[in-house]
MDTraj code that builds the backbone (N, CA, C; nanometers):
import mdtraj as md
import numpy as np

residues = "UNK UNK UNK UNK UNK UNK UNK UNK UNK UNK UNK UNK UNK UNK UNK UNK UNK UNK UNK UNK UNK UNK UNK UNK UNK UNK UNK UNK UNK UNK UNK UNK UNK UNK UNK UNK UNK UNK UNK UNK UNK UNK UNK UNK UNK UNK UNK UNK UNK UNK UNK UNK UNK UNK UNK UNK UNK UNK UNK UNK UNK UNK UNK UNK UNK UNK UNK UNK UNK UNK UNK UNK UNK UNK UNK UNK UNK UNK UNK UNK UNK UNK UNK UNK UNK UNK UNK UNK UNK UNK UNK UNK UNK UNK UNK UNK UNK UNK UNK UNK UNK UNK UNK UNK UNK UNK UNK UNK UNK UNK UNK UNK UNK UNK UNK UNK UNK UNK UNK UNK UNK UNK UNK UNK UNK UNK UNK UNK UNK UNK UNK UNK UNK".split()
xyz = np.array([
    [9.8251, 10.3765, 8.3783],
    [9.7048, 10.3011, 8.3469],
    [9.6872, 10.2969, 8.1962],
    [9.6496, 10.1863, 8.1594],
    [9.6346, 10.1293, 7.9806],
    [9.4544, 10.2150, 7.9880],
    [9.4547, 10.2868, 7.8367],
    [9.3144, 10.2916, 7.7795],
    [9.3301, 10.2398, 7.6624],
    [9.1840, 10.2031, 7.6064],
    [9.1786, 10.1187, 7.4959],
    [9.1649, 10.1749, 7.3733],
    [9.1235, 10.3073, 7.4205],
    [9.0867, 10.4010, 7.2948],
    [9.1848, 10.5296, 7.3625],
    [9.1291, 10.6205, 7.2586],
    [9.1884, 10.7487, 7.2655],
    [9.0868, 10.8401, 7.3534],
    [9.1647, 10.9655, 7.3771],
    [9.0842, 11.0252, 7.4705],
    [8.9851, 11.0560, 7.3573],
    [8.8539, 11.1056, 7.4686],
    [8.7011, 11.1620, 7.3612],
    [8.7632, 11.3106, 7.4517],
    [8.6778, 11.3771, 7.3597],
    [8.6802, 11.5592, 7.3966],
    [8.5991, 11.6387, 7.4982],
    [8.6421, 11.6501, 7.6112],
    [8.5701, 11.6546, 7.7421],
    [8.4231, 11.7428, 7.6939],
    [8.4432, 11.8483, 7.6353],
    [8.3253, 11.9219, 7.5981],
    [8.1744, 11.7868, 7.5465],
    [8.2261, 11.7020, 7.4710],
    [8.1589, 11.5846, 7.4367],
    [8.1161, 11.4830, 7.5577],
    [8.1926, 11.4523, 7.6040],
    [8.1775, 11.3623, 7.7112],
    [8.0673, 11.4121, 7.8414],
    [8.0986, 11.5311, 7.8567],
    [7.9904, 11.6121, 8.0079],
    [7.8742, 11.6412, 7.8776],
    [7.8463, 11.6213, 7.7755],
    [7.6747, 11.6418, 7.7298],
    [7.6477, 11.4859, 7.7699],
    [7.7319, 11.3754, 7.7815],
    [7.6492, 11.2338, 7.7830],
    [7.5967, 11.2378, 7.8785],
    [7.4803, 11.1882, 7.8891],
    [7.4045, 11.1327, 8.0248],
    [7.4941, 11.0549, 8.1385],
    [7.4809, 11.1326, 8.2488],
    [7.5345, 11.0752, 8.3597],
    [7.5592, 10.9325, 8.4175],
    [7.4190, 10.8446, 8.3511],
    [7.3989, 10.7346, 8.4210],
    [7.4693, 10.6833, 8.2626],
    [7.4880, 10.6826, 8.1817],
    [7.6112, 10.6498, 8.0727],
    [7.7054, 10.6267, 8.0871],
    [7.7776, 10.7575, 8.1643],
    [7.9224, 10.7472, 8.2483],
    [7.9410, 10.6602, 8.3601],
    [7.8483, 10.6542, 8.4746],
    [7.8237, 10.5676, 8.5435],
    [7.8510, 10.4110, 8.5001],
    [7.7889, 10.4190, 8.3874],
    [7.7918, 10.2400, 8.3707],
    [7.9458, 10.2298, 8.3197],
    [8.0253, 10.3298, 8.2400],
    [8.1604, 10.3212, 8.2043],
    [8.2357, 10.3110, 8.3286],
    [8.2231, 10.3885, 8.4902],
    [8.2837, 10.4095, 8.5575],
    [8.2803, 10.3058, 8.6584],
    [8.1585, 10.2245, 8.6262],
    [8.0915, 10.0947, 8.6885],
    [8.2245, 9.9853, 8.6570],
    [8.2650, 9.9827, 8.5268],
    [8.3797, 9.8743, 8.4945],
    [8.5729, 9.9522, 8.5124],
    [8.5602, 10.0460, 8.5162],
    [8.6711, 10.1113, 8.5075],
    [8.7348, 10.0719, 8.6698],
    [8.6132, 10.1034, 8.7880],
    [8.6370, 10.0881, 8.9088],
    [8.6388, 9.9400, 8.9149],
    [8.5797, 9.8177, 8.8608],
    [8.5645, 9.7023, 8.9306],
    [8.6854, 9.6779, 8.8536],
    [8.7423, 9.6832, 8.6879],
    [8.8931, 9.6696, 8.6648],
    [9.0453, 9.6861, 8.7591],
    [8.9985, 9.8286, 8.8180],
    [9.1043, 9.8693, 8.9117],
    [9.0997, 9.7704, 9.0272],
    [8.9954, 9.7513, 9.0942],
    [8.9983, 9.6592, 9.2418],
    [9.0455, 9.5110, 9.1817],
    [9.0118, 9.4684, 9.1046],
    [9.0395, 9.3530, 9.0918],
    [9.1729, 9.3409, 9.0255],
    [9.2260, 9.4017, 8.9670],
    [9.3836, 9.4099, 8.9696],
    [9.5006, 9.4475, 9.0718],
    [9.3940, 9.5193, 9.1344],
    [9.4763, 9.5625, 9.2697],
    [9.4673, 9.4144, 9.3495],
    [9.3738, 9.3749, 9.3367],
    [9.3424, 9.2940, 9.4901],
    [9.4463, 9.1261, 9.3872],
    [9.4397, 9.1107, 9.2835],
    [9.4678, 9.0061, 9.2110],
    [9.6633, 8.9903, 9.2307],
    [9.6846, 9.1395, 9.2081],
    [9.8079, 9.1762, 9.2115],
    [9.8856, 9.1283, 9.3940],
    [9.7821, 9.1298, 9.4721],
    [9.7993, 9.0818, 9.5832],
    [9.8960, 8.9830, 9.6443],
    [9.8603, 8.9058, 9.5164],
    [9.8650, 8.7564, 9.5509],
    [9.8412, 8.7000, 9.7020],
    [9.7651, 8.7609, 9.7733],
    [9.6911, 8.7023, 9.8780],
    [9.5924, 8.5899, 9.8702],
    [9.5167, 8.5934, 9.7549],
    [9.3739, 8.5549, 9.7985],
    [9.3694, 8.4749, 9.6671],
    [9.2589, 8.3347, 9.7032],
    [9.2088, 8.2660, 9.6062],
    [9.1372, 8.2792, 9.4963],
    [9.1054, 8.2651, 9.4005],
    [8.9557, 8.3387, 9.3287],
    [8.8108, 8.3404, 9.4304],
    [8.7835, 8.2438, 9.4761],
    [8.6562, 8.2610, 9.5437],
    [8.7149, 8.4042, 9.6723],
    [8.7718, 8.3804, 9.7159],
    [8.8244, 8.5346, 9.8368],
    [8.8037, 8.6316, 9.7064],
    [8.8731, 8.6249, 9.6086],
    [8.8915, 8.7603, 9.5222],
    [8.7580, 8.8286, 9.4912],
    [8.6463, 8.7514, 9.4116],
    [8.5296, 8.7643, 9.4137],
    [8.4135, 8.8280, 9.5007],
    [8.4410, 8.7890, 9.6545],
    [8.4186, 8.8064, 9.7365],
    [8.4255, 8.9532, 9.7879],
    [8.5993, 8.9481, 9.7901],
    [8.5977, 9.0950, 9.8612],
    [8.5872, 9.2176, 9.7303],
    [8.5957, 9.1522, 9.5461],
    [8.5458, 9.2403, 9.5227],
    [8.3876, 9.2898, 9.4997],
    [8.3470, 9.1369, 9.5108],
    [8.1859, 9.2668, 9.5522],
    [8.1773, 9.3414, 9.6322],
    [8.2586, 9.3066, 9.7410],
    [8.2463, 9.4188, 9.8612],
    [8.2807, 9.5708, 9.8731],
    [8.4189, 9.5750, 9.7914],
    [8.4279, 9.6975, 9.7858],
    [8.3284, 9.7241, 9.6124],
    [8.2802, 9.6777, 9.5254],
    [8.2603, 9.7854, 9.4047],
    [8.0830, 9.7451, 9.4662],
    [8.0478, 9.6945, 9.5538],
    [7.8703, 9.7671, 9.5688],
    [7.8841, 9.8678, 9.6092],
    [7.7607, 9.9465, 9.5857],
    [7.6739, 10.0825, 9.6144],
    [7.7570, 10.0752, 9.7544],
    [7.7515, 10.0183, 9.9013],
    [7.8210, 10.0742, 10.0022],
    [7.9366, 10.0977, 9.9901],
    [8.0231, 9.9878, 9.9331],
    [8.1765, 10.0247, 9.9096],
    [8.2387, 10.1513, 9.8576],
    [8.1461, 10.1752, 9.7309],
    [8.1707, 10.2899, 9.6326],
    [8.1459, 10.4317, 9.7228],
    [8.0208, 10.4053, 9.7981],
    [7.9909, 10.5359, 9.8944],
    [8.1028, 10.5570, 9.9647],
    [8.1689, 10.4826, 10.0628],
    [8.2220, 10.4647, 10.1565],
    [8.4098, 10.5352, 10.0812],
    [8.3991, 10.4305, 9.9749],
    [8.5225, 10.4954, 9.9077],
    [8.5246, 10.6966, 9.8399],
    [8.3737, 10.7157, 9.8119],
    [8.3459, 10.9019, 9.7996],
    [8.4278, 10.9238, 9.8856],
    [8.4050, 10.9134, 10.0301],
    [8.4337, 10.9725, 10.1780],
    [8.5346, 11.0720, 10.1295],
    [8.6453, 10.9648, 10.0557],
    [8.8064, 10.9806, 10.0974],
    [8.8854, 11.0665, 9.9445],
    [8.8085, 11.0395, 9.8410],
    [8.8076, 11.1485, 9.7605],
    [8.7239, 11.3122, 9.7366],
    [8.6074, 11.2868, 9.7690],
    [8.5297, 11.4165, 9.8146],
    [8.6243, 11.5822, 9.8350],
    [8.7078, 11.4983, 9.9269],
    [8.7889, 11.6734, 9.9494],
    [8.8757, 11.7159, 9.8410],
    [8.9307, 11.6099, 9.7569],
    [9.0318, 11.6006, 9.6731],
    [8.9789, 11.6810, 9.5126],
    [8.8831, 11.6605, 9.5303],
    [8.7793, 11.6804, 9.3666],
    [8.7987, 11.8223, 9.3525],
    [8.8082, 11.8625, 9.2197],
    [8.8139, 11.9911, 9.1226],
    [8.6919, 12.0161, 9.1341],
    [8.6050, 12.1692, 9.1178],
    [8.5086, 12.1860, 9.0278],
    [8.4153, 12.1133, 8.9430],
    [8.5267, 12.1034, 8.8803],
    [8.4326, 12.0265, 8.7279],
    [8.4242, 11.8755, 8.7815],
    [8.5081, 11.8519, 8.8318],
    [8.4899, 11.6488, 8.9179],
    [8.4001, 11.6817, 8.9631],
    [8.3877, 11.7590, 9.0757],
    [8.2439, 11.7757, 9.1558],
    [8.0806, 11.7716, 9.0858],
    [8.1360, 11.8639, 9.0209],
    [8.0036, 11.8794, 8.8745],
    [7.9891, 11.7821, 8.8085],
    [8.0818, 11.6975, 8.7568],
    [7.9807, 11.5371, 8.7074],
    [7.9714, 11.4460, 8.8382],
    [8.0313, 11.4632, 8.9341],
    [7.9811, 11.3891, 9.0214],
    [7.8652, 11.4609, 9.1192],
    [7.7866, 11.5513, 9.1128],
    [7.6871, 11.6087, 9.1400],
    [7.5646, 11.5274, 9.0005],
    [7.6051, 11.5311, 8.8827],
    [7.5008, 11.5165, 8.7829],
    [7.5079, 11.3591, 8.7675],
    [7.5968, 11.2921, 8.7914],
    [7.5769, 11.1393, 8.8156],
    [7.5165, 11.1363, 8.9767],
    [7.5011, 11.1771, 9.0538],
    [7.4399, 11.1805, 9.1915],
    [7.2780, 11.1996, 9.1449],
    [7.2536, 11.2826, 9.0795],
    [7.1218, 11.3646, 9.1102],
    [7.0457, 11.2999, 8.9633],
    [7.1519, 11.2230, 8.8806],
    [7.0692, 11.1858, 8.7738],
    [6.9257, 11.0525, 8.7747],
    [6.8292, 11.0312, 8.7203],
    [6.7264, 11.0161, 8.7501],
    [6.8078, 10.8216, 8.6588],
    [6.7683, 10.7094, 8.7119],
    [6.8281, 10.5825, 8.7217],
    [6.7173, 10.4782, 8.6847],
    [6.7665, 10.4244, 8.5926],
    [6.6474, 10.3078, 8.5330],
    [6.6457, 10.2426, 8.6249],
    [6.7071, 10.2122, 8.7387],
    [6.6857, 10.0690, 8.8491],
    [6.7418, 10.1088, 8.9957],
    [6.6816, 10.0458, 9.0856],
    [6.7123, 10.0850, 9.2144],
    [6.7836, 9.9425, 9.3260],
    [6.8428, 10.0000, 9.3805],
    [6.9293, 9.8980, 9.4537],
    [6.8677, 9.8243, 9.5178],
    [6.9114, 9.6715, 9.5587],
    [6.8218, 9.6130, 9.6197],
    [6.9138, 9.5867, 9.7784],
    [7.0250, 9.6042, 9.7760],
    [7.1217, 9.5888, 9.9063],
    [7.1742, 9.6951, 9.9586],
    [7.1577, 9.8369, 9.9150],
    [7.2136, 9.9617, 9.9400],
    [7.0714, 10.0645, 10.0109],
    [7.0991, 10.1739, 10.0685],
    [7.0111, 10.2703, 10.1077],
    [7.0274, 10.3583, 9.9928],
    [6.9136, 10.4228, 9.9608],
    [6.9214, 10.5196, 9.8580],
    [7.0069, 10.6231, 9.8281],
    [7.0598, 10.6669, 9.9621],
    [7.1791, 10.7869, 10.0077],
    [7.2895, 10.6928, 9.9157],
    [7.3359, 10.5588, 9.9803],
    [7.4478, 10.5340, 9.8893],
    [7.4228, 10.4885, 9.7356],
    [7.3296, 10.4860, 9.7286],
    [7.3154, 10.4258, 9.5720],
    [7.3083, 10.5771, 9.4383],
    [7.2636, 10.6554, 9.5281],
    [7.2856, 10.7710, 9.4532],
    [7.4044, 10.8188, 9.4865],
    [7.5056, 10.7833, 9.5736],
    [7.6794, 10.8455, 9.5694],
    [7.7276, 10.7296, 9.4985],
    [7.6742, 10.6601, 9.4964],
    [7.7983, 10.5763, 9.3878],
    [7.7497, 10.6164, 9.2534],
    [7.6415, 10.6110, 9.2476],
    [7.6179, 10.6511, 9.1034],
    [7.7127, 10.7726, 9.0430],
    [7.7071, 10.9013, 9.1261],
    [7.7909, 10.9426, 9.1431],
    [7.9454, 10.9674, 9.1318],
    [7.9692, 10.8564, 9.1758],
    [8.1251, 10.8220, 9.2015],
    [8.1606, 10.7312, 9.0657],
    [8.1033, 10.6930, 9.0242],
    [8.0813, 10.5728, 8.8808],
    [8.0924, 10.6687, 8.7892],
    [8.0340, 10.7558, 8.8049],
    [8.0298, 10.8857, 8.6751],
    [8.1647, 10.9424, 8.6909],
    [8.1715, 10.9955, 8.7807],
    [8.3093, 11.0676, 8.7770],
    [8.4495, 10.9792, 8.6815],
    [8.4084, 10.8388, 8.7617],
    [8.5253, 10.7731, 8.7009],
    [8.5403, 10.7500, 8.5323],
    [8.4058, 10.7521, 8.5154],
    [8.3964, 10.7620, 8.3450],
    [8.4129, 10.8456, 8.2968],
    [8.3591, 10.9592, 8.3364],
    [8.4276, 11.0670, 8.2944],
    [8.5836, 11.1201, 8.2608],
    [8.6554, 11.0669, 8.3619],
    [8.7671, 11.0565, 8.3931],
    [8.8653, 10.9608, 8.2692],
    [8.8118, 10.8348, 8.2795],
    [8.8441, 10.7348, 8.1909],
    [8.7949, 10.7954, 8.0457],
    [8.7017, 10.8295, 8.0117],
    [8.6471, 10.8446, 7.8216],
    [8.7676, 10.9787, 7.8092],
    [8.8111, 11.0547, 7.8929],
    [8.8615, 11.1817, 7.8641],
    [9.0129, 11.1485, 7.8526],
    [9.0488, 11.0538, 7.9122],
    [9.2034, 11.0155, 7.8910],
    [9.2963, 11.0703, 8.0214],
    [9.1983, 11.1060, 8.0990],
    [9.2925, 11.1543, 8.2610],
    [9.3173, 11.0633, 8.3171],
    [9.4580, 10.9825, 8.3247],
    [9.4535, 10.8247, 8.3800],
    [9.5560, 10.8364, 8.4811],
    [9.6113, 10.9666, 8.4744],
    [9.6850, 11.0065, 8.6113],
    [9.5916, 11.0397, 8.7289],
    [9.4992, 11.0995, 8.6940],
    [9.3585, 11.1675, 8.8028],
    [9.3073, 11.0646, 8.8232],
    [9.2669, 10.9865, 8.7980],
    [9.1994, 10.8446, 8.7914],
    [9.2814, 10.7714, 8.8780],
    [9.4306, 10.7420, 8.8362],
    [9.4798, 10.6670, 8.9538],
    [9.5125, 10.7386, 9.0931],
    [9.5167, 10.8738, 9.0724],
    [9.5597, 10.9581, 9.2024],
    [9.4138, 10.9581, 9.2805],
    [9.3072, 10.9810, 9.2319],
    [9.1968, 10.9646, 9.3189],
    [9.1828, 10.7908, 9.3597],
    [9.1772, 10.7033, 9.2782],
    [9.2007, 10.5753, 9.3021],
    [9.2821, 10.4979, 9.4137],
    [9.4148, 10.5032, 9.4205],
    [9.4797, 10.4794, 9.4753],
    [9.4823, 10.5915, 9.5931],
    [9.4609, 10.6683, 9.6278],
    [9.4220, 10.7891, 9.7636],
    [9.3039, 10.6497, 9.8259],
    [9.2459, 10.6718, 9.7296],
    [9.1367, 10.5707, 9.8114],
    [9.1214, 10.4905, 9.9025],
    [9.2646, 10.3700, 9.7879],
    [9.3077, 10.2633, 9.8529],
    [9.3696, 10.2595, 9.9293],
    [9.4759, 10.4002, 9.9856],
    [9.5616, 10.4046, 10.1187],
    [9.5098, 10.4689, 10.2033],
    [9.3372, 10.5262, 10.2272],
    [9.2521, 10.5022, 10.3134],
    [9.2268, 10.3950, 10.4011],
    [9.2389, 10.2986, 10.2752],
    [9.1654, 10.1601, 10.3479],
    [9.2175, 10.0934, 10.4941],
])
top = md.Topology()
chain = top.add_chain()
for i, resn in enumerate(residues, 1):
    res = top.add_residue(resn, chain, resSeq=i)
    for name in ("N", "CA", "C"):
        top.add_atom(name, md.element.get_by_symbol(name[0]), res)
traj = md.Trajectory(xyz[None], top)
């Protein structure tokens, strides 16, 4: 996996606010699906669009936790506990609160993941995901 920058220094990265990471982990995840699904060559742009809102909303993202959950370190767990439990300028309007606080969750982790330069962990939880599906 390509990063654009260099890694930041994990000690730095777990003081940022959770819902920070979240919004990094918000594009990191909709990058991955849509290259995956693009890479396909199945589907039209309007299909592509489609099924990726499906998997990167609040249900998708929950639904995708499931299958990493067992897989997570400690410290994964721990920003994905503090992106879970962190307090959110806005609330979902198509999700139940249970999933909107695991993706939040799950969004963090991935930023976390991504600002730190772990792009092997990132695709190994990633792709686990995707051979769930």
């Amino acid at each position: 996996m390509f990063s654009f920058q260099s890694p930041a220094d994990k000690n730095r990265v777990k003081q940022m606010n959770p819902v920070v990471l979240a919004f990094v982990g918000d594009a990191v995840y909709t990058l991955l699906v849509r290259e995956r699904l693009a890479l396909s060559l199945k589907y039209k742009t309007g299909e592509l669009d489609r099924r990726t809102a499906q998997i990167v909303s609040a249900h998708g993202q929950s639904e995708a936790l499931n299958d990493i959950l067992p897989l997570m370190t400690e410290e994964e767990e721990e920003i994905f506990k503090r992106g879970r439990n962190a307090k959110k300028p806005t609330k979902s309007k198509n999700a139940s609160v249970g999933e909107y606080v695991r993706s939040t969750g799950f969004e963090a982790l991935l930023g976390y993941l991504y600002l730190t330069g772990q792009m092997e962990r990132l695709e190994e939880l990633f792709f686990q995901e995707e051979a769930e599906e």
